[in-house]
C-alpha positions in Angstrom: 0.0 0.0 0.0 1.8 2.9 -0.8 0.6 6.2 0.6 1.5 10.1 1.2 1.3 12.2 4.7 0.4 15.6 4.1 2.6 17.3 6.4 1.4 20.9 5.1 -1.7 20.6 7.7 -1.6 18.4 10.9 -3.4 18.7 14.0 -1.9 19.0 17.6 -4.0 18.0 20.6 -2.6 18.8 24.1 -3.8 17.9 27.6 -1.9 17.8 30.8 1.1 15.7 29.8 -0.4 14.2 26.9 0.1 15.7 23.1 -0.8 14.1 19.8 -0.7 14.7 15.9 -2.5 14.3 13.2 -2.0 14.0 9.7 -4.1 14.0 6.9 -2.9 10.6 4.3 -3.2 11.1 0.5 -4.0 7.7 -1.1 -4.6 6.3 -4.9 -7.5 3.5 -3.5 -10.5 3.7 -2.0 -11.2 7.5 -2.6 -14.1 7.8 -0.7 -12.6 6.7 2.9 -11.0 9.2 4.7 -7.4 7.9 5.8 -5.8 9.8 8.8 -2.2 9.4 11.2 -2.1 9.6 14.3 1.4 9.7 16.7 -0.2 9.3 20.1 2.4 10.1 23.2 2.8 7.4 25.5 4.2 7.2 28.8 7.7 5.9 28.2 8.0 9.2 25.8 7.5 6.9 22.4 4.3 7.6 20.1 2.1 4.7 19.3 1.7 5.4 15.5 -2.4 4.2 14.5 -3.5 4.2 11.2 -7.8 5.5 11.5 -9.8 5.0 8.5 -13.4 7.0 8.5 -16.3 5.6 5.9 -18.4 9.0 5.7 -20.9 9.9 3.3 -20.5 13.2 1.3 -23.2 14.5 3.1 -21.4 13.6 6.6 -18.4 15.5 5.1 -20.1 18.4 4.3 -21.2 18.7 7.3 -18.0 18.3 9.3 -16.0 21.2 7.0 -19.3 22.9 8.5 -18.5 22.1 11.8 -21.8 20.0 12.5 -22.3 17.0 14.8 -21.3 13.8 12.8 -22.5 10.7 15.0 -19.0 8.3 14.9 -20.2 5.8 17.5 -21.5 3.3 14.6 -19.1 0.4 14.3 -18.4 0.2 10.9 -18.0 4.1 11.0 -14.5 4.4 12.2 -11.7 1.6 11.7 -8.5 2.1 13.9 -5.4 -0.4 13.3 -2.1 0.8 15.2 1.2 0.1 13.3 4.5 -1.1 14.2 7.3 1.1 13.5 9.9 -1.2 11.1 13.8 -2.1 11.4 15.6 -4.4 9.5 15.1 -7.0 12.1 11.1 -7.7 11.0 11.6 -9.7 7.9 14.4 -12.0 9.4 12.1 -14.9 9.7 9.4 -13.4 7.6 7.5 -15.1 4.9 6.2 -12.8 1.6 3.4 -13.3 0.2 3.2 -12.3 -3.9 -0.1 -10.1 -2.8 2.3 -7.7 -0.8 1.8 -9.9 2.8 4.2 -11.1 5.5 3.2 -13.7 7.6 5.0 -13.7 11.0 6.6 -17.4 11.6 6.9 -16.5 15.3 4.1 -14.4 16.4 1.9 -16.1 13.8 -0.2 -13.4 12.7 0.0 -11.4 8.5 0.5 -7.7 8.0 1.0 -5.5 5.6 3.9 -3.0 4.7 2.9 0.7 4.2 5.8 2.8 2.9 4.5 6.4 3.5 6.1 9.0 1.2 7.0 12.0 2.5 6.4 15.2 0.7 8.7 17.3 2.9 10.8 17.1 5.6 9.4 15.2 8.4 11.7 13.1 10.6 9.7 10.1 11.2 10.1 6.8 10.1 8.9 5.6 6.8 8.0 2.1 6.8 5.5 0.6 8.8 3.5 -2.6 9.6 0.2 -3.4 10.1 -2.2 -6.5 11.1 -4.2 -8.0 8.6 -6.3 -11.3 8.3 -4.4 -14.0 6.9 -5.6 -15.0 3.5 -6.8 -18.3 4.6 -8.9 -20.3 7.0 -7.2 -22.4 9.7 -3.4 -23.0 10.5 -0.8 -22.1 8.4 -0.2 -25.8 7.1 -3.8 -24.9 5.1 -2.9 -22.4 2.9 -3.4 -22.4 -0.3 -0.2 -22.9 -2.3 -1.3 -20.6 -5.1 -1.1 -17.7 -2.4 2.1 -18.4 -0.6 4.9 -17.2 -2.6 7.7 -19.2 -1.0 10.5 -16.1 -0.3 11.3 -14.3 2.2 10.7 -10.4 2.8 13.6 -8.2 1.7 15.1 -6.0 4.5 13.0 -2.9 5.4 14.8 -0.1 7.2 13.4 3.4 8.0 14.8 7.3 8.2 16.4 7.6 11.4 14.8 3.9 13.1 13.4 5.8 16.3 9.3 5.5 16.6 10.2 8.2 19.6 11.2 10.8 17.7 9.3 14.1 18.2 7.2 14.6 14.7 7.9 18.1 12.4 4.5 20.2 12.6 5.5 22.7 10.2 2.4 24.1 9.4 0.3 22.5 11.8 -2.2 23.9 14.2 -3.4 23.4 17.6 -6.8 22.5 17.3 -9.7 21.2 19.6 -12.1 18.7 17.8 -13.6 19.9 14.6 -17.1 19.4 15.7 -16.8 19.0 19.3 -16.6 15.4 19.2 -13.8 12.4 19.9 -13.7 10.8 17.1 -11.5 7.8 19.2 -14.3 5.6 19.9 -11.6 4.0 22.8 -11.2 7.6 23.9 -12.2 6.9 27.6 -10.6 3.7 29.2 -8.6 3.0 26.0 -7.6 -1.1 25.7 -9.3 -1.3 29.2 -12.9 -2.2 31.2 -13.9 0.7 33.4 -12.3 0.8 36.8 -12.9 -2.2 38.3 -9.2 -2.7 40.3 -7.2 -2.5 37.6 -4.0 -1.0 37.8 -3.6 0.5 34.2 -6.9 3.0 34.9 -4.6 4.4 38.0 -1.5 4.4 36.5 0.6 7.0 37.8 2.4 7.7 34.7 -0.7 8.4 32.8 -0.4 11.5 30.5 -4.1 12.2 30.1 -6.0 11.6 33.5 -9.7 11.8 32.9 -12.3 13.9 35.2 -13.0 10.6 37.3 -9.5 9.8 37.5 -9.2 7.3 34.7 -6.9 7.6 31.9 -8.0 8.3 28.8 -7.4 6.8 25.6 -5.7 7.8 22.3 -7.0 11.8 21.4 -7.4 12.8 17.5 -9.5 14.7 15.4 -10.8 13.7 12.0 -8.8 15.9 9.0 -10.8 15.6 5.7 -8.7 15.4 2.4 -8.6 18.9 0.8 -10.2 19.2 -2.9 -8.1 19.7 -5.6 -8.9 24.1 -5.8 -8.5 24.6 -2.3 -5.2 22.8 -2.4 -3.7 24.5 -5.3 -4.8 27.5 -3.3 -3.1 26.9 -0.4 0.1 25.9 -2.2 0.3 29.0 -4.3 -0.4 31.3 -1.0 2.1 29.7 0.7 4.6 30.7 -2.2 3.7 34.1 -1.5 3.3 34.2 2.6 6.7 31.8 3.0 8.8 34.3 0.3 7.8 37.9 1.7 8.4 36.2 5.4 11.8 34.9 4.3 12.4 38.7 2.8 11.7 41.8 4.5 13.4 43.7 2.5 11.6 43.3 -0.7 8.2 43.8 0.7 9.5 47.2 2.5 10.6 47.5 -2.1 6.9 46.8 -2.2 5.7 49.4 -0.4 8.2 52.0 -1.5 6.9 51.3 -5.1 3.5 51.8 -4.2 4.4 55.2 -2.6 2.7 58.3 -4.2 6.7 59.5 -4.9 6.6 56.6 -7.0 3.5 56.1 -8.5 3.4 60.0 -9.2 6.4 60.1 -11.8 5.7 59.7 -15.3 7.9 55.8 -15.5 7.7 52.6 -14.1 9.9 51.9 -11.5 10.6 47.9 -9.9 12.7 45.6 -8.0 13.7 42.2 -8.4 14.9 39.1 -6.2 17.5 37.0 -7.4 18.0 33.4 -6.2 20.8 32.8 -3.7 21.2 36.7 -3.5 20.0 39.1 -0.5 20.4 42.2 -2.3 17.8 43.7 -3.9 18.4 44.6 -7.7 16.1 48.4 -9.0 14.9 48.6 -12.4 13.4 51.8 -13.3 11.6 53.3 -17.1 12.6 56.4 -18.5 10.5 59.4 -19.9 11.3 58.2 -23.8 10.6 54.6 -22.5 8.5 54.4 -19.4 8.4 50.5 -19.3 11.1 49.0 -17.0 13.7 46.7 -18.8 14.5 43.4 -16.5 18.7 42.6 -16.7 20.1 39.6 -15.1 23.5 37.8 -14.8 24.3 34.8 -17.0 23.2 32.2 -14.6 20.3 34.4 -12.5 17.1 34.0 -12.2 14.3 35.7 -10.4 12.5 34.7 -7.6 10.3 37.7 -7.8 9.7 40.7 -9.7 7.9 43.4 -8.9 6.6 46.8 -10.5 4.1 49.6 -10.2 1.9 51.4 -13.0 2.1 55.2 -12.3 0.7 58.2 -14.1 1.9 57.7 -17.8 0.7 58.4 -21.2 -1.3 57.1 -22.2 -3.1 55.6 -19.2 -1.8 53.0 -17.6 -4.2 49.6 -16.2 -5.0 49.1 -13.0 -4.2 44.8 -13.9 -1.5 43.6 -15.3 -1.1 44.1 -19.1 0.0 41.9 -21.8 3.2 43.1 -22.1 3.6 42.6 -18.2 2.4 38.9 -19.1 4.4 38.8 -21.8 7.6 39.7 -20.0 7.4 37.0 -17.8 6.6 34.6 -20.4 9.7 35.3 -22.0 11.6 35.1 -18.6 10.2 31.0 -18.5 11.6 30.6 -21.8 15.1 31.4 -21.0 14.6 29.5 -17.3 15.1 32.4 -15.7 12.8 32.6 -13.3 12.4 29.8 -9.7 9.4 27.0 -9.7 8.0 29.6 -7.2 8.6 32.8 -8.7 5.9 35.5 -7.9 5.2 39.0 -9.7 3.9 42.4 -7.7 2.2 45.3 -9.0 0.8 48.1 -7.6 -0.8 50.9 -9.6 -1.7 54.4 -9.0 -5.7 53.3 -9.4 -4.8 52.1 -6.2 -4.7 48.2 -6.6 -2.3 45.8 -5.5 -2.2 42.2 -7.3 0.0 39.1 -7.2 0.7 36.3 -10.1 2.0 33.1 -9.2 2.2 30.5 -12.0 1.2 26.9 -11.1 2.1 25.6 -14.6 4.7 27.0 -16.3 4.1 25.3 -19.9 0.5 26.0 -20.1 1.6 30.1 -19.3 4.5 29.8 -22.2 1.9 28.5 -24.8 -0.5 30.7 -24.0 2.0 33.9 -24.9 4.7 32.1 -27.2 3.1 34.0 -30.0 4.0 37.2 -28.5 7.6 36.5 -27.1 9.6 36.6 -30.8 10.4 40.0 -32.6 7.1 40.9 -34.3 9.3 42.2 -37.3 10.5 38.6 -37.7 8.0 36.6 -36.1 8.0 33.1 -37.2 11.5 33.2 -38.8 12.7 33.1 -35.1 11.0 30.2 -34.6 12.6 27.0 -34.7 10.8 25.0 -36.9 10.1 22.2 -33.8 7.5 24.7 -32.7 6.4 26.3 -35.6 2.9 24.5 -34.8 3.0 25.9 -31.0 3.9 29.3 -32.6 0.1 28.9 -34.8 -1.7 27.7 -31.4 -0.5 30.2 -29.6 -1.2 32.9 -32.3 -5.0 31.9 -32.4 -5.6 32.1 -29.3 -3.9 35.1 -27.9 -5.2 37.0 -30.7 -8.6 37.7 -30.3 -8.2 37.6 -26.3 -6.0 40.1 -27.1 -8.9 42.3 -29.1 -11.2 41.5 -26.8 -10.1 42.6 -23.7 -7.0 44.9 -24.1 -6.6 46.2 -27.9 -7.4 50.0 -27.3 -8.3 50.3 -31.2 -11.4 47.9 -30.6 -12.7 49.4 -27.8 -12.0 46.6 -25.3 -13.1 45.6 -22.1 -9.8 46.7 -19.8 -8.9 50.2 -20.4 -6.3 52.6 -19.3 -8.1 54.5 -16.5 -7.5 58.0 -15.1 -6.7 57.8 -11.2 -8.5 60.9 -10.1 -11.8 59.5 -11.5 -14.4 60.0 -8.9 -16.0 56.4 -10.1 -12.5 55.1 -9.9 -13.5 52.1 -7.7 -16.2 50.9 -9.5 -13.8 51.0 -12.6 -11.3 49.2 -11.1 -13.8 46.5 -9.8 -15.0 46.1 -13.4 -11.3 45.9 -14.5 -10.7 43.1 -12.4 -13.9 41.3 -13.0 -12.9 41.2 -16.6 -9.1 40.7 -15.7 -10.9 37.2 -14.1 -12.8 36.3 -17.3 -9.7 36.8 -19.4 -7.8 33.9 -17.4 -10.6 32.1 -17.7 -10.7 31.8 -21.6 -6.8 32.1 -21.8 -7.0 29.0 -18.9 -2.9 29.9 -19.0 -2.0 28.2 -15.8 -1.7 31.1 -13.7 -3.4 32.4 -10.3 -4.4 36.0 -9.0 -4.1 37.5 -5.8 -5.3 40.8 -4.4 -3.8 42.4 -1.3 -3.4 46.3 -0.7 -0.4 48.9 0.6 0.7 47.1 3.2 1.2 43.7 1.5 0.4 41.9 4.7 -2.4 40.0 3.6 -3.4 38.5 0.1 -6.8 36.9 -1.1 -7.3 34.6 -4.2 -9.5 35.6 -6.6 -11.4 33.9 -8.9 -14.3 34.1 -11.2 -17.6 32.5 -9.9 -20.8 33.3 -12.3 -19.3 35.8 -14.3 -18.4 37.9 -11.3 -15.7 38.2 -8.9 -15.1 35.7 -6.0 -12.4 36.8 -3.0 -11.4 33.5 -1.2 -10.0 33.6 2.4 -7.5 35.3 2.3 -4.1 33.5 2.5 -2.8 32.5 6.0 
């Protein structure tokens, strides 16, 4: 069984001595169950690792992201099987089964390897075991033959071999239940009967007395799997939050550029980050030329770029333009830009937006039309991608007429900043900004924050208008 932690959200339960965490599993099979990890502390300072498996309806998940009571106390509602942390040692006198089992020649019971793959760094080990049923009725002398393969398990072996080992929460939370509720069917008097003399329910190195004095049992909440749009979201905010916290300095650039010094002269003026460099590097227009000109080093490339639209002639937009599109575009061309690259403006309109590109190849075809020397056009092109050069060129095209060719009256305009329906303008702006992503569907996402660059929202187009999302953590 192969399977994925998600170690971008976890849940942390604390209480008295006792802590736990959570993790939400990604898995291939059986998309309807919702797979969870728990690492439960136990008294001798090791976590007992348990693998919980919840069979909800859609409608029961619905109503748990809504944070309303889900009954778990049916029997067949919640499945928890704890897992044994591997070494190399397991498999010695192991038998494997061609179906992926391991029958245990001593303790005489099968299980199961999961090898969890870990998405980021997360020092835990990464093979475990777990119990099964046997594939067959009876003692082991009346198995079928056609299951048993005969050999013996190959060596397992794990990160750093300790099941102890404190778990990395990064990005994690400290949460109470989602809806109120245990979801640990053992959560009072876990693996014991009530009190009734013994020992284990006074145990004086229990981590989580109860209010009568017992202790209680393994503590976890339920994590549902996030949906494919609210993942992407949360992976291209995180682009943005994690770079601006890793440098200061270039969102102090940010709001220098969106100062009314700035955004009052007649050119552009931005700033860009280069990978592996702390400096910041200024790039600025000129009155013949008001568009800034992006330089870089033979092997640089930007992990952000950022600019501002002032007070130019003619007008500028409060969105970005095609040629601000463009530019990047040809940036991905010559690889000069990081996996995570992100590009700033802010306009004198007074908006502030962010582009992050979650798929680089869709953004290039979209604009490869654009990013050759129009006075040459396809005799630049290497004939390989002549037909990309035609693709692009029909699409781009009348997007281009449509919502940006000022000869054609289109649907983003240059706008004057002093206009006392300047809001509404801009709102329409970015409404149709939305619906021009939507038919280029270029692979790129838009984010709207303000001055400050503190906080940015994801926006999105949702019935022909504009939709702000929660706004990034």
């Amino acid at each position: 069984m192969n399977i994925t932690i998600d170690t971008d959200i976890s849940y942390f339960i604390e209480n008295n001595h006792y802590h736990s965490y959570t993790f939400p599993i990604q898995n291939a099979d059986d998309s309807s169950l919702v797979r969870n990890l728990l690492f439960s502390l136990q008294s001798d300072g090791s976590y007992k690792t348990i693998l919980i498996t919840y069979d909800l309806t859609e409608l029961e998940k619905t109503k748990i992201r809504n944070n309303e009571f889900v009954d778990f106390s049916h029997p067949n509602k919640v499945n928890w099987q704890e897992i044994d942390v591997l070494t190399n040692e397991t498999f010695n006198d192991d038998i494997e089964f061609n179906d992926g089992l391991f029958y245990d020649s001593d303790g005489g019971y099968c299980y199961e390897i999961l090898r969890l793959v870990h998405p980021k760094d997360f020092s835990l080990t990464t093979n475990l075991k777990i119990t099964v049923d046997c594939p067959w009725d009876g003692e082991m002398d009346h198995m079928d033959e056609s299951i048993r393969d005969g050999g013996r398990g190959s060596g397992g072996n794990s990160d750093n071999g300790d099941e102890g080992e404190d778990p990395n929460t990064s990005g994690g939370q400290s949460n109470s239940d989602e809806n109120g509720n245990n979801t640990n069917p053992n959560n009072e008097n876990s693996d014991e009967t009530p009190n009734n003399g013994n020992e284990h329910n006074q145990n004086d190195d229990c981590l989580k007395p109860g209010p009568n004095g017992d202790c209680q049992g393994d503590v976890t909440t339920i994590i549902l799997p996030v949906d494919d749009e609210e993942e992407n979201k949360n992976k291209e905010c995180k682009k943005i939050t994690d770079f601006l916290a890793n440098n200061p300095n270039f969102k102090q650039k940010l709001v220098d550029l969106s100062s009314d010094a700035n955004l009052s002269l007649t050119y552009e003026k931005g700033a860009g980050k280069i990978e592996n460099q702390t400096n910041i590097k200024d790039y600025e227009g000129s009155n013949t030329y008001p568009e800034i000109s992006v330089t870089l080093g033979n092997s640089d490339k930007l992990e952000a770029l950022a600019h501002n639209h002032p007070t130019t002639t003619p007008l500028s937009l409060s969105t970005f333009s095609p040629s601000d599109l463009i530019a990047i575009a040809k940036l991905i061309r010559e690889n000069r830009i990081t996996d995570d690259f992100i590009a700033f403006l802010t306009t004198k309109q007074g908006t502030q937006y962010a582009i992050t590109i979650s798929d680089s190849t869709k953004f290039l075809d979209f604009l490869f039309y654009k990013i050759f020397n129009p006075n040459t056009g396809i005799l630049d092109v290497p004939p390989s991608d002549h037909q990309k050069y035609w693709s692009s060129k029909d699409l781009f095209t009348p997007l281009y007429k449509k919502y940006f060719n000022p000869d054609f009256n289109p649907k983003i305009k240059g706008t004057n900043p002093n206009d006392s329906e300047i809001i509404e303008k801009n709102e329409n702006d970015l409404k149709e900004f939305l619906n021009f992503m939507d038919e280029a569907n270029a692979g790129f996402n838009l984010f709207e924050t303000d001055n400050t660059f503190n906080t940015f929202t994801k926006l999105k187009l949702k019935n022909g208008e504009t939709e702000r999302e929660t706004p990034c953590n």
